[in-house]
Residue frames as qw, qx, qy, qz and C-alpha x, y, z in Angstrom:
[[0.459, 0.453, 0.757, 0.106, 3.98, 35.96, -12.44],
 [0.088, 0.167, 0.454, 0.871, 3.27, 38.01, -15.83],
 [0.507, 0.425, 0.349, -0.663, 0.26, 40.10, -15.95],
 [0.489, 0.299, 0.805, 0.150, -1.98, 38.57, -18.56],
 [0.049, 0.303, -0.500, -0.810, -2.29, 40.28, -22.25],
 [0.507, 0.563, 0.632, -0.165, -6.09, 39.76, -23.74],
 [0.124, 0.240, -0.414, -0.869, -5.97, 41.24, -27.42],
 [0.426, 0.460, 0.768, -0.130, -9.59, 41.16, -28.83],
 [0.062, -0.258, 0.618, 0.740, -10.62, 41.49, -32.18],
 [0.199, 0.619, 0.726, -0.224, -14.23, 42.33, -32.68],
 [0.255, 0.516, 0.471, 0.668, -16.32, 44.66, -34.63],
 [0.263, -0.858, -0.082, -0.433, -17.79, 46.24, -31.72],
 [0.019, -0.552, 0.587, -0.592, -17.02, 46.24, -27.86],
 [0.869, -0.241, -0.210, -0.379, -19.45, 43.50, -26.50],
 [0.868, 0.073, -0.329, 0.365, -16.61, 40.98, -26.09],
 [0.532, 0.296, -0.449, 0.655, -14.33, 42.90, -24.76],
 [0.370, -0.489, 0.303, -0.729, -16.58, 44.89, -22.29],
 [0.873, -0.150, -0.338, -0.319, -17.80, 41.25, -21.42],
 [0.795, 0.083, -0.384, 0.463, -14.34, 39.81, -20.89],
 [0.082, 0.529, -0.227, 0.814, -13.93, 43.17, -18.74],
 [0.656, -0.447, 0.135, -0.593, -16.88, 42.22, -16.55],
 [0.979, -0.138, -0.105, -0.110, -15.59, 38.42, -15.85],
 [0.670, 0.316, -0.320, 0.591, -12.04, 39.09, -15.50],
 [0.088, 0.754, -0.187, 0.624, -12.47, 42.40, -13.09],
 [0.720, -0.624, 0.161, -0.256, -12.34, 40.07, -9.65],
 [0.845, 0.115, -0.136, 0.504, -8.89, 38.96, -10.39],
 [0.522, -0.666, -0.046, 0.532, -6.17, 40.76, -7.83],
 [0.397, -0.292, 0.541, 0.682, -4.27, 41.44, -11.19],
 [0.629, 0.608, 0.262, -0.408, -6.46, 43.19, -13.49],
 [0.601, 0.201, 0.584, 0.507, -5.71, 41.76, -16.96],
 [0.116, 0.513, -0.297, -0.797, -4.71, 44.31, -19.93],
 [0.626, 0.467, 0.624, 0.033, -7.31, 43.88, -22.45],
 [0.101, -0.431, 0.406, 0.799, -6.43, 45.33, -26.17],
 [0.624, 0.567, 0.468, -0.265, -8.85, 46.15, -28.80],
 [0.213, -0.014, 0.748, 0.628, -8.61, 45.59, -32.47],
 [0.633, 0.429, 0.312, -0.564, -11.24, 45.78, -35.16],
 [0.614, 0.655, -0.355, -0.260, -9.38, 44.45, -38.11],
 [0.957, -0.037, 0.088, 0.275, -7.15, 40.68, -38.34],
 [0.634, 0.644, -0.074, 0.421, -4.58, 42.69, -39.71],
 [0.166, -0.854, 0.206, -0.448, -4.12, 44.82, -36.40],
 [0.842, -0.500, 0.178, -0.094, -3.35, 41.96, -34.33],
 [0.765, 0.336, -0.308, 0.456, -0.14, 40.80, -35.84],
 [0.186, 0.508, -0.399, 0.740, 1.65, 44.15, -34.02],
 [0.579, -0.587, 0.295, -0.484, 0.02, 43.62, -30.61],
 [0.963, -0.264, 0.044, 0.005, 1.00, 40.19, -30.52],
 [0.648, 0.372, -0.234, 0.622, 4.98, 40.98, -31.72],
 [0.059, -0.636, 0.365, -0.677, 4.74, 43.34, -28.82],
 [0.591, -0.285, 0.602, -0.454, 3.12, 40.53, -26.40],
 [0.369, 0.266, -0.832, -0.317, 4.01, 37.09, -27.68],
 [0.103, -0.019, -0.960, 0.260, 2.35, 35.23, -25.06],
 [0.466, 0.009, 0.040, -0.884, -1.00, 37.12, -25.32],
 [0.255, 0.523, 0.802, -0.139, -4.71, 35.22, -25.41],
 [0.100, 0.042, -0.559, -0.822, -6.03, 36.23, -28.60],
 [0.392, 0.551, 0.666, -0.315, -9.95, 36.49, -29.00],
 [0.049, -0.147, 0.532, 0.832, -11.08, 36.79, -32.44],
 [0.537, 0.229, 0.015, -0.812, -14.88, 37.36, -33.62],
 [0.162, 0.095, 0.874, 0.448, -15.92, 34.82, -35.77],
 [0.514, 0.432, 0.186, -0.717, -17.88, 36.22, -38.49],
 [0.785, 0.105, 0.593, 0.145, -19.48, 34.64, -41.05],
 [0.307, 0.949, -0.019, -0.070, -18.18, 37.32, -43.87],
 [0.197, 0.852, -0.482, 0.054, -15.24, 37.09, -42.85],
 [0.918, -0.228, 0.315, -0.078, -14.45, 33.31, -41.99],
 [0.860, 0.339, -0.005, 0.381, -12.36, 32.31, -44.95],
 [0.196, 0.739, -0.301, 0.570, -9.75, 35.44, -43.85],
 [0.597, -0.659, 0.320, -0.327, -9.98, 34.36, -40.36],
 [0.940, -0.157, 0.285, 0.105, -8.71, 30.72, -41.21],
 [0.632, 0.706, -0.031, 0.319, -6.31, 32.14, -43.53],
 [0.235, -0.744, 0.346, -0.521, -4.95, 34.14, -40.70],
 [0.639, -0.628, 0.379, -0.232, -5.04, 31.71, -38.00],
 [0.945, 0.289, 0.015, 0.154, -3.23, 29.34, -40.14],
 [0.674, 0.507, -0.157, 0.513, -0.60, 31.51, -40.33],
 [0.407, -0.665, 0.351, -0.519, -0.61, 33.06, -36.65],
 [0.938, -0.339, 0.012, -0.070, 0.01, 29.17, -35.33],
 [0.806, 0.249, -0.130, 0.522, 3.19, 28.87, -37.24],
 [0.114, 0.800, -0.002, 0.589, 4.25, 32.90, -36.48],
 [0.290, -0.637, 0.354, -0.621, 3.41, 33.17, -32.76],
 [0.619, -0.079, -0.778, 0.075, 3.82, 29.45, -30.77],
 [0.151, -0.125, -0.670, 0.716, 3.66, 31.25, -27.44],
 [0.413, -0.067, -0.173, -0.892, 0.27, 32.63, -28.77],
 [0.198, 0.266, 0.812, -0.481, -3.42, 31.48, -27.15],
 [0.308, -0.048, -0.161, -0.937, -6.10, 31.75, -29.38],
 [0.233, 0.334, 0.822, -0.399, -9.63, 31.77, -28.27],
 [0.035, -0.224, -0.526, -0.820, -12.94, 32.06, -30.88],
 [0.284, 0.503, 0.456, -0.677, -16.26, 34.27, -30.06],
 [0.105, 0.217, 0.779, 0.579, -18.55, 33.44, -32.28],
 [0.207, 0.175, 0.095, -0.958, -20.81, 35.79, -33.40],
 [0.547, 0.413, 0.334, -0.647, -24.53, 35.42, -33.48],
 [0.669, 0.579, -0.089, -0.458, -24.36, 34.74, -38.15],
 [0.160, 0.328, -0.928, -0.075, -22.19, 31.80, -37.53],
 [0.242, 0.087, 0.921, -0.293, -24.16, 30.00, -34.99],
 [0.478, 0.184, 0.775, -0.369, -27.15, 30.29, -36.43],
 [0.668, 0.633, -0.110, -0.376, -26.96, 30.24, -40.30],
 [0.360, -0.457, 0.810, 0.074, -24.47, 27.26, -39.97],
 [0.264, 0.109, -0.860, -0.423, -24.25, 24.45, -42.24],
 [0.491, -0.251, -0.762, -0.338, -27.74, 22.57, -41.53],
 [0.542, -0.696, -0.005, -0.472, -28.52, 25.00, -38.42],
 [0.904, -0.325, -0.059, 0.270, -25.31, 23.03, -36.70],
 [0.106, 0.944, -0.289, 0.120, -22.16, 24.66, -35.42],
 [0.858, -0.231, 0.316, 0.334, -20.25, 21.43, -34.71],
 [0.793, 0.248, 0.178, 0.528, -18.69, 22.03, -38.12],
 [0.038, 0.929, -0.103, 0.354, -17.70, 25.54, -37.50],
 [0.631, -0.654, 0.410, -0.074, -16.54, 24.84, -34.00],
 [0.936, 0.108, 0.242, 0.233, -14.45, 21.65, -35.84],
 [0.652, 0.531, 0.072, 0.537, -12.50, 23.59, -38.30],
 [0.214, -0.842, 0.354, -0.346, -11.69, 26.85, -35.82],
 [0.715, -0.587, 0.372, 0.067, -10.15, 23.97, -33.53],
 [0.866, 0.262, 0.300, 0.304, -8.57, 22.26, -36.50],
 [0.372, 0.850, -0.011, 0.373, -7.33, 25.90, -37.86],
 [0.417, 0.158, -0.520, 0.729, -5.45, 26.54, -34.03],
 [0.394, -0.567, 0.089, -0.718, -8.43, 27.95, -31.90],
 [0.264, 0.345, -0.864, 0.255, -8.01, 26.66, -28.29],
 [0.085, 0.430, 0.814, -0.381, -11.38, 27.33, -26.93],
 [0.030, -0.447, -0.647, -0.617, -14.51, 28.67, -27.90],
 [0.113, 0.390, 0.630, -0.662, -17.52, 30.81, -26.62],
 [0.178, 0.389, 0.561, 0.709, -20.53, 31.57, -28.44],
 [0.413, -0.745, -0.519, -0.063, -21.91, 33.80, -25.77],
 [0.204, 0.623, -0.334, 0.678, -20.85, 36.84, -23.83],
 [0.683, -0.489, 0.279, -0.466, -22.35, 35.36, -20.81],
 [0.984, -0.039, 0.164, -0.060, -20.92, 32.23, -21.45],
 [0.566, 0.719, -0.360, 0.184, -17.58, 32.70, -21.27],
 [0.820, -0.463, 0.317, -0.109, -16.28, 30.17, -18.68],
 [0.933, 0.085, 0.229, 0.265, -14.29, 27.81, -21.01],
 [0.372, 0.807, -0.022, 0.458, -12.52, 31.08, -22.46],
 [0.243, -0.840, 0.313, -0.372, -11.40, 32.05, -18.97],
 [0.966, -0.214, 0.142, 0.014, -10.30, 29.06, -18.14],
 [0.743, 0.472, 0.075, 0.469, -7.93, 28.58, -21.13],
 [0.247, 0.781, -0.210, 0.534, -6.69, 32.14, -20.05],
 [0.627, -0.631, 0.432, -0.150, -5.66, 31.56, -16.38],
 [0.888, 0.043, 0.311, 0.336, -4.29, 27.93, -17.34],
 [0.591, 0.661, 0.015, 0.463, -2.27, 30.23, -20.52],
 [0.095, -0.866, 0.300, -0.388, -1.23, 32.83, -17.94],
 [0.780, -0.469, 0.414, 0.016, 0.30, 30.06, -14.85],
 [0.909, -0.123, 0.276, 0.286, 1.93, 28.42, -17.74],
 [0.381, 0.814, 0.000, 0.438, 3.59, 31.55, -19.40],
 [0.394, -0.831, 0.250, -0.301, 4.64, 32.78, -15.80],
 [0.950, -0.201, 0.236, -0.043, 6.13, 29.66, -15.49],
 [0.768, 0.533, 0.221, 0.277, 8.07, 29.29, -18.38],
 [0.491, -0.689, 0.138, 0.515, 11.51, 30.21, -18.98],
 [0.753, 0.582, -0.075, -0.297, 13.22, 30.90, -22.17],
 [0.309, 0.574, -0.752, -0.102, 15.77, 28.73, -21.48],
 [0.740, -0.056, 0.563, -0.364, 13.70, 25.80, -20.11],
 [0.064, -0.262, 0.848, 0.457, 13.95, 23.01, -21.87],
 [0.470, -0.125, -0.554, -0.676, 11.23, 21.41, -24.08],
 [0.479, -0.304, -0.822, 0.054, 10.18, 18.28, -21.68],
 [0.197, -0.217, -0.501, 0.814, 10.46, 20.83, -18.78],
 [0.389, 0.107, -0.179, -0.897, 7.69, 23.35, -21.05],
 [0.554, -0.449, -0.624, -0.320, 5.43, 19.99, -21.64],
 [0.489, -0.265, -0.735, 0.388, 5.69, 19.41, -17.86],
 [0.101, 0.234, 0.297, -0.920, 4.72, 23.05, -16.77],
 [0.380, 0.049, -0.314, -0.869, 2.07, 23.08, -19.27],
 [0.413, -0.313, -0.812, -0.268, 0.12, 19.98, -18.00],
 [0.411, -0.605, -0.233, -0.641, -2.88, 21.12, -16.15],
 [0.904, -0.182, -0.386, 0.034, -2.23, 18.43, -12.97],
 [0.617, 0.248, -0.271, 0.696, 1.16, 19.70, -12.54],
 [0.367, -0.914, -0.110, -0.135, 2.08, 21.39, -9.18],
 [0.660, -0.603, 0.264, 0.362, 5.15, 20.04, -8.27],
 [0.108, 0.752, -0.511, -0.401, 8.48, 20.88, -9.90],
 [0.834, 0.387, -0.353, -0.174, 9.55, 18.63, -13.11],
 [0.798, -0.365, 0.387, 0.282, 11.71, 15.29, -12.08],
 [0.810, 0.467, 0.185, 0.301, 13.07, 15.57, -15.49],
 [0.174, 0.840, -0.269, 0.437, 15.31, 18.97, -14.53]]
């Protein structure tokens, strides 16, 4: 199995020292890579295609973030991204609601969400599930054979190979 590739992209270290403290009882410590800028993350993911992206969401910088993941979905397919929303999304949201925030990050390519450094359960999730089915994965597997590793359920080997 691959060791698992975390590239976060934050202004400070919060996230990532978080994701440091919830990850550090795994046998395999996970390599966690820090950014501070969208721009930096392009080269960490061409060096790890299969990474789990975590990206801030601020609200400054929101329109550049969907701009970005828009164009990271098409770029990197073997890419995971996960959004950490920061504190001046959640709570200067349209009408004091973060549905529509949360809506349009999933709609843009974000696969899970957390709006909490303590609350980062549905993030880790996504990244174990991302890591089993990367490890999995061949690059000469065929497509049906990639849905079939990638469904959560799935233990036994595909009938379809």
């Amino acid at each position: 199995m691959t060791r698992a590739e975390w590239i976060v992209c934050e202004r400070t270290n919060r996230w990532a020292a978080a994701l440091r403290v919830a990850l550090s009882p795994e046998e395999t410590m996970p390599r966690i890579r820090e950014t501070r800028r969208l721009a930096e993350i392009d080269d960490e993911i061409d060096s790890h295609p299969q990474a789990i992206v975590a990206v801030e969401v601020c609200r400054d910088r929101f329109a550049e973030l969907l701009a970005w993941l828009t164009a990271a979905r098409r770029r990197y397919p073997q890419m995971c991204c996960v959004a950490l929303l920061d504190r001046s999304v959640l709570n200067r949201s349209i009408l004091g609601d973060s549905q529509p925030v949360i809506g349009v990050l999933l709609e843009a390519g974000v696969h899970a969400y957390a709006t909490s450094p303590r609350r980062l359960e549905a993030v880790l999730e996504l990244g174990e599930r991302h890591l089993r089915i990367a490890g999995n994965q061949r690059q000469d597997s065929s497509f049906a054979d990639q849905v079939w590793a990638s469904l959560p359920w799935q233990a036994a080997p595909s009938p379809l190979g």
